[in-house]
C-alpha positions as CSV (number, residue, x, y, z in Angstrom):
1,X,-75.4,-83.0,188.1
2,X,-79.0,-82.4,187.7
3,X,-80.3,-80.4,184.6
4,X,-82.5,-77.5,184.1
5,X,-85.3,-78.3,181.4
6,X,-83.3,-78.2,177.8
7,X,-82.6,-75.1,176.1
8,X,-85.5,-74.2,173.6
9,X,-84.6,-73.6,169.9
10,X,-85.8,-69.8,169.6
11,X,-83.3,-69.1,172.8
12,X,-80.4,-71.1,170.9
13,X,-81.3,-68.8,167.7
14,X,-81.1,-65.4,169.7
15,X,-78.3,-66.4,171.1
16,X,-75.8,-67.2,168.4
17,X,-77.8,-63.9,166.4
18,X,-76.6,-62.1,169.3
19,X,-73.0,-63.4,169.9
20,X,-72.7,-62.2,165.6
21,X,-74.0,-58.8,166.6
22,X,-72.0,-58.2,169.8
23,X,-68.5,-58.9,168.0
24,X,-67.4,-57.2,165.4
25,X,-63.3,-58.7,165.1
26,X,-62.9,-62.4,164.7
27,X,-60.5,-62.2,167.5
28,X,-62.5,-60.4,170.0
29,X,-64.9,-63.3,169.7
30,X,-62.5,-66.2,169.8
31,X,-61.1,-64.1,173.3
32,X,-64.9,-63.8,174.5
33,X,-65.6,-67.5,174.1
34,X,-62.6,-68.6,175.5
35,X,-63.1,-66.8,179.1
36,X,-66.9,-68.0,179.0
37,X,-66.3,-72.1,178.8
38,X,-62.6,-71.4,180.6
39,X,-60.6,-72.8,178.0
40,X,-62.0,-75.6,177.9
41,X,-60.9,-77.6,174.4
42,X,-64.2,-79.4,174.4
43,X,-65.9,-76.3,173.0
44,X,-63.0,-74.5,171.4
45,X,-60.7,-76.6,169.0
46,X,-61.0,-77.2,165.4
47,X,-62.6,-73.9,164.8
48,X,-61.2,-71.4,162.6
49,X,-62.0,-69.0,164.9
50,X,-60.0,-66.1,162.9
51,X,-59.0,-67.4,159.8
52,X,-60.3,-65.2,157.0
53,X,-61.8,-68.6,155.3
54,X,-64.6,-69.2,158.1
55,X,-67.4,-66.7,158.5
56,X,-67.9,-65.2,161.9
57,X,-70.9,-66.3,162.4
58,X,-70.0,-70.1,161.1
59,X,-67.5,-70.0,164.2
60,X,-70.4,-68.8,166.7
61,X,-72.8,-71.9,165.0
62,X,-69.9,-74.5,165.8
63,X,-69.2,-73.3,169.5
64,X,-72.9,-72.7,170.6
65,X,-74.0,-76.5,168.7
66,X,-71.1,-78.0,170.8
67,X,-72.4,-76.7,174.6
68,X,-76.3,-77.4,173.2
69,X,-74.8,-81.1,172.7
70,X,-73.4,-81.0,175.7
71,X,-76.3,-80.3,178.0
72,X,-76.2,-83.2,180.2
73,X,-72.9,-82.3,181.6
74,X,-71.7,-79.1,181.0
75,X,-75.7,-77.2,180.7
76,X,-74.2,-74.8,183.5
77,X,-71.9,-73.2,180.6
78,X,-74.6,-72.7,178.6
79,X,-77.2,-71.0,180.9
80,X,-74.4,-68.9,182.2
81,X,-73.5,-67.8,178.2
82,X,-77.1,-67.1,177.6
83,X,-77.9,-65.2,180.2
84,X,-74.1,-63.4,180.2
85,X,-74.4,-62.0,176.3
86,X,-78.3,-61.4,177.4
87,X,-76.8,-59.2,180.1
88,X,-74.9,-56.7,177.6
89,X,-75.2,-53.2,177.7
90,X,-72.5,-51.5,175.8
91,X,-70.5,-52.9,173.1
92,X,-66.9,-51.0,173.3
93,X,-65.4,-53.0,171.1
94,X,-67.6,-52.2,168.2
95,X,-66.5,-48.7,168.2
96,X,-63.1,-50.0,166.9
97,X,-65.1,-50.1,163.5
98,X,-65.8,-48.1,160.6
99,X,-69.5,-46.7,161.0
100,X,-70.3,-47.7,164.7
101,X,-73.5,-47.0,165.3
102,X,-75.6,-49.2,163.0
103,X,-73.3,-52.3,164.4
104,X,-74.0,-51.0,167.6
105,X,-77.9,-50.6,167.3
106,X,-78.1,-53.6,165.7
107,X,-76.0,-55.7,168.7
108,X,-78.8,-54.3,170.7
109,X,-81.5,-55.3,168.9
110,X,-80.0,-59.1,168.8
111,X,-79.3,-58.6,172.5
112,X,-82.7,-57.7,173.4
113,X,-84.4,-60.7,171.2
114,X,-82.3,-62.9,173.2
115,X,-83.2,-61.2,176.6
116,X,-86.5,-61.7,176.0
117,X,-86.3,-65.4,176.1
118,X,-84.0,-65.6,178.9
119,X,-85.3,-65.2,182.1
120,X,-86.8,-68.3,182.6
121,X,-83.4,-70.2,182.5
122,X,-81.2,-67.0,184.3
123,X,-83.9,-68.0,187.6
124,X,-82.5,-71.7,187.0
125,X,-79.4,-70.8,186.8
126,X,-79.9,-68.8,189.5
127,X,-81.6,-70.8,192.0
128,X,-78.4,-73.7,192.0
129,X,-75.9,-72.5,194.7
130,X,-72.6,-73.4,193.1
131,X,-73.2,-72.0,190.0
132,X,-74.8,-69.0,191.3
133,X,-71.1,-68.0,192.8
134,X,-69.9,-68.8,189.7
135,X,-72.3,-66.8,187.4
136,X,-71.6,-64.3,189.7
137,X,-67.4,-64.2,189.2
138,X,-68.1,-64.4,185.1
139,X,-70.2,-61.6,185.4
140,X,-67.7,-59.7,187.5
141,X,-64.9,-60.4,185.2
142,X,-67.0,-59.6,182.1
143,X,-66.9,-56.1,183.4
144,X,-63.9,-56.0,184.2
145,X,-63.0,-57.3,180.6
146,X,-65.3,-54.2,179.2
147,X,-63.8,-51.6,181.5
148,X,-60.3,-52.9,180.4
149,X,-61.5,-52.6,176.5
150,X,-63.2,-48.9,177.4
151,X,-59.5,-48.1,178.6
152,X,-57.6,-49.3,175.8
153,X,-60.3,-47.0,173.8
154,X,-59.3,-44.1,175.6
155,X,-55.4,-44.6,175.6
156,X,-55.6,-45.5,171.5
157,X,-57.1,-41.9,171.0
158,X,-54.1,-40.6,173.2
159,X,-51.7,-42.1,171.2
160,X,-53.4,-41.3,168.0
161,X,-53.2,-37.7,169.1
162,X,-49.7,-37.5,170.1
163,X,-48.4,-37.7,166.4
164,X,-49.6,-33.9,165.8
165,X,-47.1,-32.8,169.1
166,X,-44.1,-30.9,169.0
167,X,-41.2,-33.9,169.7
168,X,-40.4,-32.8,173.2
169,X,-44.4,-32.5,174.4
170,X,-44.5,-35.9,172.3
171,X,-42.0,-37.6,174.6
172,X,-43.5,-36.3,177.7
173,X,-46.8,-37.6,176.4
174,X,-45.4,-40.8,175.6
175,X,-44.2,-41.9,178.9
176,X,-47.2,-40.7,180.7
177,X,-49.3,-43.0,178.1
178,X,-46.8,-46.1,178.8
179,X,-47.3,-45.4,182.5
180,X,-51.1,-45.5,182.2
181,X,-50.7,-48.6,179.6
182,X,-48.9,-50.3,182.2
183,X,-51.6,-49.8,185.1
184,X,-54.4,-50.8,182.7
185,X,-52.8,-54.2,182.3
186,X,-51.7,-54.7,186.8
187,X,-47.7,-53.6,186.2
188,X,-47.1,-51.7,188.9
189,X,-45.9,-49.0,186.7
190,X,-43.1,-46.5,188.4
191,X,-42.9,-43.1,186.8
192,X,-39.8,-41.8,185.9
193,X,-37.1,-41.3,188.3
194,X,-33.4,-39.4,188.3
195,X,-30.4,-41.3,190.3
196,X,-26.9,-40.8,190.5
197,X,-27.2,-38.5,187.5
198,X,-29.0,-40.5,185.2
199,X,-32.5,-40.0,183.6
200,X,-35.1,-43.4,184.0
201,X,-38.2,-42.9,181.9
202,X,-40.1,-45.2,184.8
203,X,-40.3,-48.8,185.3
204,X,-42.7,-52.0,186.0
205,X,-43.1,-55.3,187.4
206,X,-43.6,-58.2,185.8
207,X,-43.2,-62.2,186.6
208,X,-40.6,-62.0,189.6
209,X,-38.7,-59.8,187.5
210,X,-38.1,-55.0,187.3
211,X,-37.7,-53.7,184.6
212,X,-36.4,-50.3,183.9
213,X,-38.1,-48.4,180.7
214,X,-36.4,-46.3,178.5
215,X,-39.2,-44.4,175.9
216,X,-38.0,-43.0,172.7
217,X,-40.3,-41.3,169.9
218,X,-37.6,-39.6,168.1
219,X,-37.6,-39.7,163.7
220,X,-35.1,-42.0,163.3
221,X,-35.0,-45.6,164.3
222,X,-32.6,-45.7,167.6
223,X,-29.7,-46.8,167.1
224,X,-26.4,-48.9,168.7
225,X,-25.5,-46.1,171.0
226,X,-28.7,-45.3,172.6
227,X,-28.9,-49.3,173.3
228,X,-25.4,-49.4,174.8
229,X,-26.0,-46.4,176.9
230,X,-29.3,-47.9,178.5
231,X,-27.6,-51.2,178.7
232,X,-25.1,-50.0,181.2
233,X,-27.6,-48.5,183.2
234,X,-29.3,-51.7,183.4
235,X,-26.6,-53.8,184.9
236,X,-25.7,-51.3,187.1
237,X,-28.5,-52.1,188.4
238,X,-29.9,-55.8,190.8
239,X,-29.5,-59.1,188.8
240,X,-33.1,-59.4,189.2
241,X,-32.9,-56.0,187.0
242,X,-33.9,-56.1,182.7
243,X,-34.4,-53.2,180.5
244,X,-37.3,-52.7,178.3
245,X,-37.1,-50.1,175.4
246,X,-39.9,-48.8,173.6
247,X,-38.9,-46.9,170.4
248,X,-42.0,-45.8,168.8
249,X,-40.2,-45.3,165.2
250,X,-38.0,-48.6,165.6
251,X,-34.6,-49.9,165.7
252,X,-31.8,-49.5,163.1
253,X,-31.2,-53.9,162.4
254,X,-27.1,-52.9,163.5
255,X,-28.2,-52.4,166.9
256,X,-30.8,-55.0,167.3
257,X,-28.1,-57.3,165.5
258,X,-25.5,-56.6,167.7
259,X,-27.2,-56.6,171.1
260,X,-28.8,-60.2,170.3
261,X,-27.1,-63.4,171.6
262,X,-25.0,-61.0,173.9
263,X,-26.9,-62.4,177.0
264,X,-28.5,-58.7,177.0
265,X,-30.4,-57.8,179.5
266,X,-32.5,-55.6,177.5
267,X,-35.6,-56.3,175.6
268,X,-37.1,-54.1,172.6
269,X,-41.0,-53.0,171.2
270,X,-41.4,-50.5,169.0
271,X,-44.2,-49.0,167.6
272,X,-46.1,-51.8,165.9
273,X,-45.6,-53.8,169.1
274,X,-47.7,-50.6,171.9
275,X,-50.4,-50.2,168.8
276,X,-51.6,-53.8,168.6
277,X,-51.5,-53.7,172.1
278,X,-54.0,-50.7,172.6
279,X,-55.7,-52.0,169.5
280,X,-56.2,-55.5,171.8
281,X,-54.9,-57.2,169.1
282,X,-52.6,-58.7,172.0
283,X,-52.6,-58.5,175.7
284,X,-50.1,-56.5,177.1
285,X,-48.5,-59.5,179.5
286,X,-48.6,-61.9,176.7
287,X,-46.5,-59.5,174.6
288,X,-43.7,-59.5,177.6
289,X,-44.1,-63.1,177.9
290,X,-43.1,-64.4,174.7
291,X,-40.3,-61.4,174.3
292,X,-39.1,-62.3,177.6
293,X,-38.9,-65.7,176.6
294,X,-37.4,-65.3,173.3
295,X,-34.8,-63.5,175.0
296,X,-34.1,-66.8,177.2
297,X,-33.9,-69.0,174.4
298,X,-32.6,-67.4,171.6
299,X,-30.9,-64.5,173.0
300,X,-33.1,-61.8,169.9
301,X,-33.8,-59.0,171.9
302,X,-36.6,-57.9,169.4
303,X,-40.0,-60.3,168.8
304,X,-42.5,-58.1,167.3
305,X,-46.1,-58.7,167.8
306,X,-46.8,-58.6,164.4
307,X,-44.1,-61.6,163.9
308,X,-46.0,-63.3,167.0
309,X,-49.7,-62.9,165.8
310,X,-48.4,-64.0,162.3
311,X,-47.0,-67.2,163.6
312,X,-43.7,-66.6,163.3
């Protein structure tokens, strides 16, 4: 592949000043990284892209040195980064902070050094066919990300709220905020339904598989009974049929206990577990996956996401 002149120092500079600006949580900037190079392991392993020991911006010097090294082949990355971060606007995700708006004013300020240098190299990057189509898809799904994280904004407030409601407004609330959770992350959310006498708080899709949803925000941790009742409701129900429960205040351990290793077709989040995910501590269909599949192989019916993004 033939390569643009090389990438001058000062637009290297604004650009890892403005990657530390624009991203607040250690996390959010590992996820931001990831989607720009595609994965790709070159540019990604061996940093400590969360762990409390590495500074932030440590991690952002690593990653940008490895694509400047990388020039000859893989300068297409590059350009596209540079001119992506130059391309920011708003910064939702630094209004997950404490004291917002000097983060945010000073995001801007490292995002405007950086476009100022830019526009020579977004025209190159422009002006090669192939990667202008796929400049054009990052840019598309870096909206997308932000429109997702302005969402997830919006729905954490909700949430937030609905502790000061009566219990029965609370539970209305709540499945109405699960339903909208659901769209936000493509589940094809159902909203709740009556059917031979029995109550269904909604349901989704997701991989192949329906799920039923049964939403409890109610004191005390739900117990044995409330699981055995839903249970039964699932497998009445197709074999392609699960149940997902979401008991905001938890689970007493009897009943998680006893409907583990029972080929249950069931699977549990509680409150923790619908925080972290409007928090974006974890996405939504990753959550399902790795419940879903601890189901399968171990038959527990309850994998928290705090277990899961403590490496347990």
């Amino acid at each position: 592949m033939a390569t643009v002149q090389r990438i001058s120092a000062n637009a290297i500079s604004a650009l890892k000043d403005a990657l530390t600006a624009a991203f607040w949580f250690k996390r959010d900037l590992y996820g931001y990284a990831k989607a720009a190079v595609g994965g790709e392991p070159l540019f990604l392993a061996g940093i400590e892209w969360t762990s409390p020991d590495q500074y932030k911006r440590d991690s952002v010097n690593l990653f940008v040195d490895r694509l400047v090294r990388a020039q000859d082949e893989h300068q297409d990355l590059l350009l596209a980064l540079l001119v992506d971060v130059a391309a920011m606007e708003d910064f939702p995700q630094l209004q997950r902070v404490d004291d917002p708006e000097p983060k945010i004013a000073a995001a801007r300020a490292a995002v405007a050094r950086l476009r100022a240098v830019v526009q020579p190299y977004e025209q190159a990057l422009m002006e090669r066919q192939a990667t202008r189509e796929r400049f054009e898809v990052s840019r598309t799904a870096a909206k997308e990300r932000r429109a997702t994280t302005e969402r997830l904004l919006e729905l954490k407030a909700r949430y937030l709220e609905m502790m000061a409601l009566p219990a029965q407004a609370r539970g209305f609330a709540l499945e109405k905020l699960l339903h909208d959770t659901f769209e936000a992350f493509d589940l094809d959310p159902k909203a709740s339904f009556r059917v031979a006498g029995e109550q269904i708080d909604g349901g989704l899709t997701f991989g192949g598989e329906y799920f039923l949803l049964e939403a409890k925000w109610q004191q005390q941790p739900t117990a044995r009974d409330d699981l055995d009742v839903f249970s039964a409701k699932v497998r009445r129900r197709g074999e392609n049929t699960l149940g997902l429960v979401i008991a905001i205040n938890g689970f007493e351990p009897s009943a998680v206990e006893i409907h583990s290793g029972n080929r249950s077709p069931i699977v549990l989040m509680d409150g923790g577990d619908l925080y972290a995910v409007l928090d974006e501590r974890i996405d939504l269909n990753d959550l399902l996956r790795r419940k879903r599949r601890e189901t399968s192989m171990t038959g527990r019916v309850l994998l928290t996401a705090a277990a899961i993004l403590g490496g347990h």
